[in-house]
Gaussian input, Z-matrix of N, CA and C with variables (Angstrom, degrees):
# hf/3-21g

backbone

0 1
 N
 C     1     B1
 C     2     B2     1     A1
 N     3     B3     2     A2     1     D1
 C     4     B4     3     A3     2     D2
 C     5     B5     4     A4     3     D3
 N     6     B6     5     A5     4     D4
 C     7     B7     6     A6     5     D5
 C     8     B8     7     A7     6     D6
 N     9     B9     8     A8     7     D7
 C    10    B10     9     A9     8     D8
 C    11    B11    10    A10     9     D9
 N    12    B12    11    A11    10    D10
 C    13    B13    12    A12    11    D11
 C    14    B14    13    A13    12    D12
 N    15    B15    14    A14    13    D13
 C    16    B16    15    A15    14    D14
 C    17    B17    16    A16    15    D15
 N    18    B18    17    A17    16    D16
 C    19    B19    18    A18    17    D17
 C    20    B20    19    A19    18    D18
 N    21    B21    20    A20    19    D19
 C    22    B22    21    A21    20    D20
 C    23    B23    22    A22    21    D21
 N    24    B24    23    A23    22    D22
 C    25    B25    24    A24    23    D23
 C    26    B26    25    A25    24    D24
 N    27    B27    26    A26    25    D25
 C    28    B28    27    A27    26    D26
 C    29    B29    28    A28    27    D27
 N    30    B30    29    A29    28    D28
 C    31    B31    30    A30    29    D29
 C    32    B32    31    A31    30    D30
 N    33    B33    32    A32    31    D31
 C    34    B34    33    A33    32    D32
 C    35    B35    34    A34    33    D33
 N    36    B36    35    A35    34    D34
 C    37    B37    36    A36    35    D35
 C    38    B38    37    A37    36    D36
 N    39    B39    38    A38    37    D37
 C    40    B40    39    A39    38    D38
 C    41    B41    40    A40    39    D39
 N    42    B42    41    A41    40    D40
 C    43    B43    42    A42    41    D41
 C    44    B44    43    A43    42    D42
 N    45    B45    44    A44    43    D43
 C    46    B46    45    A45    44    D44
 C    47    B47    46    A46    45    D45
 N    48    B48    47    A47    46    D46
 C    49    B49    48    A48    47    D47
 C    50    B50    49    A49    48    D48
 N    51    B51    50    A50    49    D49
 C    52    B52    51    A51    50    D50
 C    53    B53    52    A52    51    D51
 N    54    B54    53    A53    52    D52
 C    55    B55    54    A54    53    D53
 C    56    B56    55    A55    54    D54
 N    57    B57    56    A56    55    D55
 C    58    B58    57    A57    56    D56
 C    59    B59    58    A58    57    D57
 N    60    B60    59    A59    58    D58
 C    61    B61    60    A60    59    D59
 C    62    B62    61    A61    60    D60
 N    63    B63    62    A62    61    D61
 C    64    B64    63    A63    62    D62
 C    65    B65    64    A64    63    D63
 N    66    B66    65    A65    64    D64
 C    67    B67    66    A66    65    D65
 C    68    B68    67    A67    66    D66
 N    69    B69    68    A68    67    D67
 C    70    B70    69    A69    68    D68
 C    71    B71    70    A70    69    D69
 N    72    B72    71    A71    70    D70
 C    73    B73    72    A72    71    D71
 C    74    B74    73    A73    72    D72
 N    75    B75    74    A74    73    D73
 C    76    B76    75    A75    74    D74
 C    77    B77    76    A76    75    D75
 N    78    B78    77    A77    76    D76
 C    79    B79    78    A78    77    D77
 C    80    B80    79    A79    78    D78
 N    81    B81    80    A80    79    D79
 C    82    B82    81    A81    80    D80
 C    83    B83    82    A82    81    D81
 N    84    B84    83    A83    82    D82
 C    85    B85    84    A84    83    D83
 C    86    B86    85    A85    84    D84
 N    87    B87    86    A86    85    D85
 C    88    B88    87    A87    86    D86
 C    89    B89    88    A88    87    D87
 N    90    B90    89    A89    88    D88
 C    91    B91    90    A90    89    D89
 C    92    B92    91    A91    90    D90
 N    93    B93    92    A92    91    D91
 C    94    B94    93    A93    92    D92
 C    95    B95    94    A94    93    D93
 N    96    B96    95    A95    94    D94
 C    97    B97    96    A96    95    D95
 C    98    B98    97    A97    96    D96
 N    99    B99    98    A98    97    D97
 C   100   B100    99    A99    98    D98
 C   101   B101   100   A100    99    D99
 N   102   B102   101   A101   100   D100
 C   103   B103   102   A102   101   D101
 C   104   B104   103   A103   102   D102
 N   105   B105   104   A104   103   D103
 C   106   B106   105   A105   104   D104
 C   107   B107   106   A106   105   D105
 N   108   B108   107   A107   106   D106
 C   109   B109   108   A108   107   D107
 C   110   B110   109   A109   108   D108
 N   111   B111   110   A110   109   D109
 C   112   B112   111   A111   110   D110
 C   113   B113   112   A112   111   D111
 N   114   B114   113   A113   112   D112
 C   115   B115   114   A114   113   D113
 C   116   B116   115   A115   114   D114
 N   117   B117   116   A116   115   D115
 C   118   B118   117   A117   116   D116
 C   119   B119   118   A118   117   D117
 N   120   B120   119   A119   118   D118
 C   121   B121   120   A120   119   D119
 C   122   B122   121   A121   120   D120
 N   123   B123   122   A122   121   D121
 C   124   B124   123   A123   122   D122
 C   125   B125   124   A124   123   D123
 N   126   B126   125   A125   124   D124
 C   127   B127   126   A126   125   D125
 C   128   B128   127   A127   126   D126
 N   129   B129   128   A128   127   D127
 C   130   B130   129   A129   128   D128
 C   131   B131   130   A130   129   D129
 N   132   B132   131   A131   130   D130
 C   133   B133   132   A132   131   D131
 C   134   B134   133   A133   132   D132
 N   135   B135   134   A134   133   D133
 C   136   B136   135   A135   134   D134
 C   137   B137   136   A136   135   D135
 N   138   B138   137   A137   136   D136
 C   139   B139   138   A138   137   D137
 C   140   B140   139   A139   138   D138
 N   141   B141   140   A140   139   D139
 C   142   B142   141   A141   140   D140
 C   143   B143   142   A142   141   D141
 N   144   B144   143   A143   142   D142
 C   145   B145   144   A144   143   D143
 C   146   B146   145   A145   144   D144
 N   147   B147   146   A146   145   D145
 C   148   B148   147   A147   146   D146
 C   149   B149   148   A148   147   D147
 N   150   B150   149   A149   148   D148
 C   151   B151   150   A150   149   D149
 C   152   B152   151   A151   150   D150
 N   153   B153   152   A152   151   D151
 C   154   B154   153   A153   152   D152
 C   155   B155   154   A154   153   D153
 N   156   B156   155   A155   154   D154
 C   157   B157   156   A156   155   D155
 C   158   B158   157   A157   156   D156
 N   159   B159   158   A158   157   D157
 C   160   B160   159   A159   158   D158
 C   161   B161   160   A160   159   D159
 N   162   B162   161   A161   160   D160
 C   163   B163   162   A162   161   D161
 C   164   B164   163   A163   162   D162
 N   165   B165   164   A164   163   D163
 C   166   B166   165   A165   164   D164
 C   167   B167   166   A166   165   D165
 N   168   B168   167   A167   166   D166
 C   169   B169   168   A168   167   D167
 C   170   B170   169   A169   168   D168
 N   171   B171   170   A170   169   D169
 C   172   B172   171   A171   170   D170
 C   173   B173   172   A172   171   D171
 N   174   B174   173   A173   172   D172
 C   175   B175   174   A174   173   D173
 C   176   B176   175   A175   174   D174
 N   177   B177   176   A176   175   D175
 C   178   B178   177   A177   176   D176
 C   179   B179   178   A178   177   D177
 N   180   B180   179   A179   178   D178
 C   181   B181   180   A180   179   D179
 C   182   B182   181   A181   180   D180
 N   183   B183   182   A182   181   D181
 C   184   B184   183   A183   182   D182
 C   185   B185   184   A184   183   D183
 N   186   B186   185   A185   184   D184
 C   187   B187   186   A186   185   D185
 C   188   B188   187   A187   186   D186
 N   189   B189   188   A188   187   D187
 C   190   B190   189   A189   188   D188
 C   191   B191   190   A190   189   D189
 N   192   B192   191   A191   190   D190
 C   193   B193   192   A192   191   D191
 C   194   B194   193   A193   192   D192
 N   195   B195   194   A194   193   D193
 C   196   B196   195   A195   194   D194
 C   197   B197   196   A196   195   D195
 N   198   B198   197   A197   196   D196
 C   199   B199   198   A198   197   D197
 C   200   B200   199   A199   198   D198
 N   201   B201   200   A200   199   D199
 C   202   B202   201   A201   200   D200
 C   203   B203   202   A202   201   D201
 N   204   B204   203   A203   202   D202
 C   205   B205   204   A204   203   D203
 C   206   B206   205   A205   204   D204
 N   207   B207   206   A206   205   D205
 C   208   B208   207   A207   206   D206
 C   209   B209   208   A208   207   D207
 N   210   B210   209   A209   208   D208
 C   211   B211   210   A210   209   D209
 C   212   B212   211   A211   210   D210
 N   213   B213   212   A212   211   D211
 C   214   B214   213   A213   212   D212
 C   215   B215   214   A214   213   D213
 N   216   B216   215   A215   214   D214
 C   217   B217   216   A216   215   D215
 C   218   B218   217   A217   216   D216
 N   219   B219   218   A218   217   D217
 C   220   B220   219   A219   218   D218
 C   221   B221   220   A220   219   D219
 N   222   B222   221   A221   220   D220
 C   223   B223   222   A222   221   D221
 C   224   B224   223   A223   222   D222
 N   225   B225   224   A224   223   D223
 C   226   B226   225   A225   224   D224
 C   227   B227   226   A226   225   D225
 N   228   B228   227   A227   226   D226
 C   229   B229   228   A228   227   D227
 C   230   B230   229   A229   228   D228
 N   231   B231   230   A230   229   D229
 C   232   B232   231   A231   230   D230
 C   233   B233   232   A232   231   D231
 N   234   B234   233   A233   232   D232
 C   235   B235   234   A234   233   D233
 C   236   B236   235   A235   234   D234
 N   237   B237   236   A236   235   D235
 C   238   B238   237   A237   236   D236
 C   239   B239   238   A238   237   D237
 N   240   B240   239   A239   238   D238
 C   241   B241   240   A240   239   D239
 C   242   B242   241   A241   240   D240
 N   243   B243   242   A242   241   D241
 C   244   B244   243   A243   242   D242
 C   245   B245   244   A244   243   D243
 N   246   B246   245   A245   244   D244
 C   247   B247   246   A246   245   D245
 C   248   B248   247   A247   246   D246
 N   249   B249   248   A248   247   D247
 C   250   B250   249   A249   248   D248
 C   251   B251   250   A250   249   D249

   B1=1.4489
   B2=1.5307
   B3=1.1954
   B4=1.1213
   B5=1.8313
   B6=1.1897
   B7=1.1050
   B8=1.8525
   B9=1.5558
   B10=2.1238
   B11=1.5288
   B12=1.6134
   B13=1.4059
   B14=1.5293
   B15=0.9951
   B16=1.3116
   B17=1.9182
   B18=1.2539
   B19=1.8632
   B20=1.5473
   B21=1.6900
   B22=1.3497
   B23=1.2156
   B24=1.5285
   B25=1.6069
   B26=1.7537
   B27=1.2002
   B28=1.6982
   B29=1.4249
   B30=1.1283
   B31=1.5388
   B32=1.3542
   B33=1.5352
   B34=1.3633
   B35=1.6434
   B36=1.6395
   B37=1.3371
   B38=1.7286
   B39=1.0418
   B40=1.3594
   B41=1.7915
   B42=1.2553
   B43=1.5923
   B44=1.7164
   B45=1.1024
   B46=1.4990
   B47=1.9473
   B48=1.7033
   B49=1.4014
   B50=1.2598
   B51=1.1914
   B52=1.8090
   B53=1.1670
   B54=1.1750
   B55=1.5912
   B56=1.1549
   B57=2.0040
   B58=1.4000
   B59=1.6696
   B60=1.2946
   B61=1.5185
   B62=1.2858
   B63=1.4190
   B64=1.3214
   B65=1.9597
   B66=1.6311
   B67=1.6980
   B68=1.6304
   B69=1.4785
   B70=1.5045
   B71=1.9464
   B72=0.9472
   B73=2.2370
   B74=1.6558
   B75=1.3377
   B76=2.2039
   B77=1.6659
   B78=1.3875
   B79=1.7719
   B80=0.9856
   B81=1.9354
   B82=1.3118
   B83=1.8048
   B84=1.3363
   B85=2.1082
   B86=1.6864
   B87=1.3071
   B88=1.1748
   B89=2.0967
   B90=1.5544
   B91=1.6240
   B92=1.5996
   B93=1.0689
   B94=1.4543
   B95=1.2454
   B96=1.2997
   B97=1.2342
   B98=2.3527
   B99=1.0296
   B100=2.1409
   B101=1.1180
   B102=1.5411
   B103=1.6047
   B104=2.2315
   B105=1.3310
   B106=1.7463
   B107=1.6209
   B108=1.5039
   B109=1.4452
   B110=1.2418
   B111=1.6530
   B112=1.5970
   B113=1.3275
   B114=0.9992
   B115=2.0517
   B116=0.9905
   B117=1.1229
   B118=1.5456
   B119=1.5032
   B120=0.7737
   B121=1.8819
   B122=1.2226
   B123=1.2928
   B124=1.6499
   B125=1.0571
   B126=1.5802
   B127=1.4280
   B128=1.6460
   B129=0.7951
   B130=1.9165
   B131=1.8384
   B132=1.6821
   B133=1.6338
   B134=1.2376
   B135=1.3476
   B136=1.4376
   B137=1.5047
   B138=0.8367
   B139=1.5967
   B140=1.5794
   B141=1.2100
   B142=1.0947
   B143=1.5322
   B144=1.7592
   B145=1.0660
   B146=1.6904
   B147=1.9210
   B148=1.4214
   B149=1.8295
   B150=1.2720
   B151=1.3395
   B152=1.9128
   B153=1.4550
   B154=1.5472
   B155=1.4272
   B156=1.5447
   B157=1.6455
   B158=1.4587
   B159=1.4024
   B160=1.7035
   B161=2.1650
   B162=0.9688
   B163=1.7443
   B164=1.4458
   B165=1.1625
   B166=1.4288
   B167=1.6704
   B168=1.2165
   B169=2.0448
   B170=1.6060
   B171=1.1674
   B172=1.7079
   B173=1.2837
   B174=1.2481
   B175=1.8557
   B176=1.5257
   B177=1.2865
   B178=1.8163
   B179=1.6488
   B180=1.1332
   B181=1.7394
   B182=1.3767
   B183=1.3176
   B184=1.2304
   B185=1.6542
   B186=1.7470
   B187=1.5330
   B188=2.1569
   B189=1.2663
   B190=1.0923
   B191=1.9749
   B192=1.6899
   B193=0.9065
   B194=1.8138
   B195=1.7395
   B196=1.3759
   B197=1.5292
   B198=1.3638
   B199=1.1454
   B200=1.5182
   B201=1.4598
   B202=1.4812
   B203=1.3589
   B204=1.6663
   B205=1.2657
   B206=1.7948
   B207=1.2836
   B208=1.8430
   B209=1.4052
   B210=1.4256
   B211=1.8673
   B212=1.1508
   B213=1.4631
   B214=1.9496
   B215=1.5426
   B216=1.1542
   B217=1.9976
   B218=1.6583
   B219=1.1309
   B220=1.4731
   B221=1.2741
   B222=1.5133
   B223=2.0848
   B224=1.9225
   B225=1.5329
   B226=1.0476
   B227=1.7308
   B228=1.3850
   B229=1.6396
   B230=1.7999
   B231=1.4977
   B232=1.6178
   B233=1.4789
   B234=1.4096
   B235=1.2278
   B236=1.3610
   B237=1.5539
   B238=1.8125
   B239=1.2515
   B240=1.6651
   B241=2.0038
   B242=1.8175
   B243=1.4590
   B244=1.9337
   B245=1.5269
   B246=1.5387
   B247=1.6588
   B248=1.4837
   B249=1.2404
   B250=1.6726
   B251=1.2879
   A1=108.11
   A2=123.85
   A3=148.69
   A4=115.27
   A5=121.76
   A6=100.42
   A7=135.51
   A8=78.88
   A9=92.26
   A10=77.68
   A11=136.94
   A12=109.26
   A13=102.05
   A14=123.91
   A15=115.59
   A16=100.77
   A17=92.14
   A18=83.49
   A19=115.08
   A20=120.71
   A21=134.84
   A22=103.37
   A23=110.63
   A24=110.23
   A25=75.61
   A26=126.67
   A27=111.86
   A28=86.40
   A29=134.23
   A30=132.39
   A31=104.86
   A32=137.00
   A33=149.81
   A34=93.48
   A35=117.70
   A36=117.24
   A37=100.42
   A38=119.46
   A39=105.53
   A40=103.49
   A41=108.81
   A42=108.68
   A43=103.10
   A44=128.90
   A45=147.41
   A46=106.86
   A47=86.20
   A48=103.49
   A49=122.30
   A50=101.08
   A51=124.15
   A52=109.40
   A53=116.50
   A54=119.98
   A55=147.63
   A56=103.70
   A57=128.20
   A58=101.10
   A59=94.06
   A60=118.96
   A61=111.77
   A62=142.83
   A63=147.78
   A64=117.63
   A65=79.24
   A66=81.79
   A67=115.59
   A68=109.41
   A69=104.50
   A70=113.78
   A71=60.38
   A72=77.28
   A73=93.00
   A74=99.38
   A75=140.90
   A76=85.17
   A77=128.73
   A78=123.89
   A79=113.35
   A80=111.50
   A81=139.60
   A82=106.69
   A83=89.66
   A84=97.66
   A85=99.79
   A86=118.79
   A87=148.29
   A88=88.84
   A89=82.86
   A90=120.06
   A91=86.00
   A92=159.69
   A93=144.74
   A94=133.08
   A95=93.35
   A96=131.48
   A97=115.74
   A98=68.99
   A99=83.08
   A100=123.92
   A101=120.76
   A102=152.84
   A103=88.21
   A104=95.86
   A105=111.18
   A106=87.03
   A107=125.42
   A108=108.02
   A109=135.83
   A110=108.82
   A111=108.45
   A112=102.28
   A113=136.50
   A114=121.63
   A115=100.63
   A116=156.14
   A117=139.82
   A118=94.50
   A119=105.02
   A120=94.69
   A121=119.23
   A122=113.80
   A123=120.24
   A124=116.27
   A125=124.05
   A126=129.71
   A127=113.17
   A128=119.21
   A129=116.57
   A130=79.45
   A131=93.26
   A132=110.62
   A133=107.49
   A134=133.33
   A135=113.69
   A136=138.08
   A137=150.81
   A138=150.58
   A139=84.90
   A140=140.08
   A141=138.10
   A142=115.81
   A143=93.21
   A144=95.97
   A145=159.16
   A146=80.64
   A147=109.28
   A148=111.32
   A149=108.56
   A150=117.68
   A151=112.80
   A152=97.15
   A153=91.60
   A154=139.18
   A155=102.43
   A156=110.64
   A157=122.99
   A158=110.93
   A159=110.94
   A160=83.63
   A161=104.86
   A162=95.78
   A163=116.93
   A164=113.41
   A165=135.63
   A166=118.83
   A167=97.43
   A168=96.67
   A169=79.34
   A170=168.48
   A171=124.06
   A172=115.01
   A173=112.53
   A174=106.32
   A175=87.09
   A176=107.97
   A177=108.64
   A178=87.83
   A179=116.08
   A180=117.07
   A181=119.62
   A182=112.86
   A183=123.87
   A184=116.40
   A185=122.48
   A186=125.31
   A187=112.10
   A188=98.69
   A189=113.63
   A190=85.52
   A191=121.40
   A192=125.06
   A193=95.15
   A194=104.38
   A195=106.47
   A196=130.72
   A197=117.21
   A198=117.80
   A199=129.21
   A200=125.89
   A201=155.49
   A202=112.19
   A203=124.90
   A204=111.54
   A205=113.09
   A206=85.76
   A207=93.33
   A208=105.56
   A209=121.02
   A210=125.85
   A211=86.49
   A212=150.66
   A213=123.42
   A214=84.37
   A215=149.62
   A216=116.23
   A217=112.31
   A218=111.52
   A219=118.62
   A220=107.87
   A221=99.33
   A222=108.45
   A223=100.70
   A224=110.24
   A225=113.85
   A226=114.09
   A227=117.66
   A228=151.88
   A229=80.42
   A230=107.84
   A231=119.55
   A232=97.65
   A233=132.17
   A234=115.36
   A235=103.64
   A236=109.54
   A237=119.56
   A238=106.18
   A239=104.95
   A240=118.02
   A241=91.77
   A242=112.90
   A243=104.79
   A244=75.21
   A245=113.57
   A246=116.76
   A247=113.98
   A248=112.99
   A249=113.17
   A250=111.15
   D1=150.07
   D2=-161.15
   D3=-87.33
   D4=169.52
   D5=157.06
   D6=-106.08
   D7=-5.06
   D8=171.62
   D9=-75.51
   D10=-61.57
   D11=-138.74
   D12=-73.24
   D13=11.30
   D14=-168.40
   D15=-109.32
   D16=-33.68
   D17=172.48
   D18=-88.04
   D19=4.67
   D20=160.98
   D21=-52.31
   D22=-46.43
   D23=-128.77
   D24=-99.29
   D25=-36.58
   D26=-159.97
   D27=-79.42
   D28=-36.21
   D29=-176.94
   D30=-42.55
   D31=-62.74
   D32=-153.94
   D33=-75.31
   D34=-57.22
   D35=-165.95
   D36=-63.25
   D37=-2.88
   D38=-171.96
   D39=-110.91
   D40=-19.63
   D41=173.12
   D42=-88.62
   D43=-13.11
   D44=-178.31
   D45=-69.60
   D46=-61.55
   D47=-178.86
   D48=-67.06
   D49=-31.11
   D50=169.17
   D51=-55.76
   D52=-72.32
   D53=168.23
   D54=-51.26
   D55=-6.07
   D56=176.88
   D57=-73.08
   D58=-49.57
   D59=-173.08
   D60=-75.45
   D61=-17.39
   D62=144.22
   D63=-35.38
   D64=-56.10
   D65=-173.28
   D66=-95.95
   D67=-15.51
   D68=154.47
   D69=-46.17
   D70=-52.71
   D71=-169.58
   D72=-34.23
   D73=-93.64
   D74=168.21
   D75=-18.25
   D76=-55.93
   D77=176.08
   D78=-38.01
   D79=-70.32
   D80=-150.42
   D81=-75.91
   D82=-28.66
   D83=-172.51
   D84=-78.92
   D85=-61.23
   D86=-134.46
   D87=-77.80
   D88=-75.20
   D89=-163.48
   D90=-64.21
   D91=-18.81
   D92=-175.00
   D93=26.30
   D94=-108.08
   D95=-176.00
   D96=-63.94
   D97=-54.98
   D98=156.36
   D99=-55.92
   D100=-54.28
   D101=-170.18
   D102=-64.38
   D103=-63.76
   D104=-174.45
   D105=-50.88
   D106=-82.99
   D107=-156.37
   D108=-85.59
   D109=13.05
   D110=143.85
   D111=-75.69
   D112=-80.79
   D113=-170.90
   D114=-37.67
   D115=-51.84
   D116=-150.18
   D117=-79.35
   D118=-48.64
   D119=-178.53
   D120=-55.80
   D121=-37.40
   D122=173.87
   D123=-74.41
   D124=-34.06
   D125=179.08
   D126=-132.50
   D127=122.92
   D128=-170.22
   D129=-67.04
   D130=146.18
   D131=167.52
   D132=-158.88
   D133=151.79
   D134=135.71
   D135=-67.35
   D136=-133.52
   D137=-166.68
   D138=-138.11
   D139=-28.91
   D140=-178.76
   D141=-58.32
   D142=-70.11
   D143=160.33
   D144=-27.47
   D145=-57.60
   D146=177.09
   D147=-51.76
   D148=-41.42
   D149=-168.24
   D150=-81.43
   D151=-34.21
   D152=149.58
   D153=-55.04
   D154=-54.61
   D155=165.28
   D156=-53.41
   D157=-22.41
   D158=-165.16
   D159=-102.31
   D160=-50.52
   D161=171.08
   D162=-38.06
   D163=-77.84
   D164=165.52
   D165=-20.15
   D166=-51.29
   D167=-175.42
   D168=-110.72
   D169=-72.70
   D170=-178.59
   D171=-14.33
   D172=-43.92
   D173=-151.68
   D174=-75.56
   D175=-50.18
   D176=-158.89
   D177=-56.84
   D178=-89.90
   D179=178.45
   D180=9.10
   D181=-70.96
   D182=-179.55
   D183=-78.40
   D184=-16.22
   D185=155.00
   D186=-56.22
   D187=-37.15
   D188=-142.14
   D189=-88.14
   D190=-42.82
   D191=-157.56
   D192=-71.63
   D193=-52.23
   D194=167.42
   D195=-34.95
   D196=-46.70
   D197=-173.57
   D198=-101.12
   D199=13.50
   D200=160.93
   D201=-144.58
   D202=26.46
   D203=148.48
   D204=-132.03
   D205=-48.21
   D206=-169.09
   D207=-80.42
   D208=-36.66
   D209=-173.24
   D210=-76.06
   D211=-72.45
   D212=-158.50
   D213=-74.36
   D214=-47.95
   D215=-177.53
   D216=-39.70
   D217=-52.40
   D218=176.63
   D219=-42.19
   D220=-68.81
   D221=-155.01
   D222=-54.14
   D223=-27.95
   D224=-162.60
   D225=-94.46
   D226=-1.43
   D227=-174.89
   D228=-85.72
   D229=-66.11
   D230=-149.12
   D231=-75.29
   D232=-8.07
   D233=-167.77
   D234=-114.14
   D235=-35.74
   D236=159.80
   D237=-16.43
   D238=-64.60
   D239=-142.52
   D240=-85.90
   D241=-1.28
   D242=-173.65
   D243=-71.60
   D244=-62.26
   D245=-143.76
   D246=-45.29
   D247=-60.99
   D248=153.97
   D249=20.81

């Protein structure tokens, strides 16, 4: 493998991952109240709660997407344009 195909591929996983996290959000805003009482049934929570847990793994998601998707797309953008 190459190294364009390789900043292809983190490029896509990171507009992919992006978009996972788009409709989590658009779910979680939108979907509310529905979204709350399927989990709650499966798991007793408060709404308090619930909104911590869904805060909480967004944030990680998107820590996690940043730092094995978009930072090597970058490092690998910045090292392309040295070779030049």
């Amino acid at each position: 493998m190459n190294w364009q195909k390789a900043r292809r591929i983190f490029g896509i996983c990171t507009l992919l991952n992006y978009g996972v996290l788009i409709v989590w959000f658009a779910l979680f805003s939108l979907g509310y109240d529905w979204i709350y009482r399927l989990h709650s049934s499966w798991f007793p929570m408060s709404k308090e709660n619930y909104d911590v847990a869904n805060y909480l793994a967004m944030a990680t998601y998107k820590i996690l997407v940043l730092v094995f998707n978009l930072i090597p797309y970058i490092a690998l953008r910045l090292t392309a344009s040295e070779e030049k």
